[in-house]
C-alpha positions, 0 to 999 in steps of 0.5 A, a space after each residue: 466495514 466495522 462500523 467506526 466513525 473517523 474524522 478523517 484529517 488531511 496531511 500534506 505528506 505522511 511524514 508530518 501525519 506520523 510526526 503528529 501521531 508520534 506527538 499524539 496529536 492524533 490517535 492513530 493512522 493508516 500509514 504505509 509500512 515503509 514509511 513507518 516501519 523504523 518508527 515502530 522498529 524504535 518504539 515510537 509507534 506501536 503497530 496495531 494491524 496491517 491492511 494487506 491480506 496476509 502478515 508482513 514478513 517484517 512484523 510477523 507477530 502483528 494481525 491483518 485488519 482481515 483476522 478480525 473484519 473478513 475480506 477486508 484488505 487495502 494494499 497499496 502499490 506502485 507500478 510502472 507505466 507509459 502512454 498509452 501509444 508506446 510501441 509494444 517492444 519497448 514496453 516488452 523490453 522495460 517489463 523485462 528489465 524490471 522483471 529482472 531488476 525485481 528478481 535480485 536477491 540483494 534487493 528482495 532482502 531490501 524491500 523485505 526489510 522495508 516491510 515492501 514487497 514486489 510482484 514482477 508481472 507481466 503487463 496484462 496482470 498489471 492492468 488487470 490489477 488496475 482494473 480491479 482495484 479501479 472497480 473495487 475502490 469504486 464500489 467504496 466511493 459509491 457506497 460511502 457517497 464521497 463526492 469532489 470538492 467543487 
């Protein structure tokens, strides 16, 4: 969306991809906050933007990637999910607990911490935002002709 042409290099993990970008072996990385949160809290990294739409509660005073490219915005996420054959009270039944589980205090302040957030949901909004980002990364694909490795 700007233009920059990157080398991109394969990492087997982001922990040896910081390890490298704290020993400047690389310029710089899109790494997840959670994983490079306590780096850039000791000084060892220094955060230039966040990929997500809004500023992180964590680091407040660093931009999103979207104040200076419009409508960009990368999030990552984790969810939790089961073959497609479960019976739908038992699905009901998780997403309720985890619902519950997400909605503790103790654990908001946590994650918050962790520059993390969670989005309790129903199911139909969790494949929704499969769906979407499904559609949205493959206009990326198409448009930058990343083909697999044979």
């Amino acid at each position: 969306m700007a233009g920059v042409e990157m080398i991109h290099v394969p990492y087997r993990g982001e922990a040896p991809a910081l390890a490298d970008l704290i020993a400047n072996q690389v310029n710089v990385c899109f790494s997840t906050l959670g994983g490079s949160i306590e780096h850039i809290k000791a000084g060892k990294l220094r955060a230039l933007a966040v990929t997500s739409a809004k500023r992180v509660q964590v680091l407040p005073d660093i931009p999103t990637i979207g104040e200076f490219i419009p409508n960009y915005e990368v999030s990552a996420w984790d969810g939790l999910v089961a073959p497609k054959d479960s019976p739908a009270e038992i699905v009901s039944k998780l997403n309720m607990q985890v619902n519950a589980a997400l909605a503790d205090a103790k654990l908001q302040v946590r994650l918050d911490e962790l520059g993390l957030g969670a989005t309790p949901g129903s199911t139909a909004e969790f494949r929704k935002l499969v769906a979407d980002d499904t559609e949205k990364w493959a206009k990326v694909v198409k448009f930058a002709g990343i083909k697999a490795d044979p």
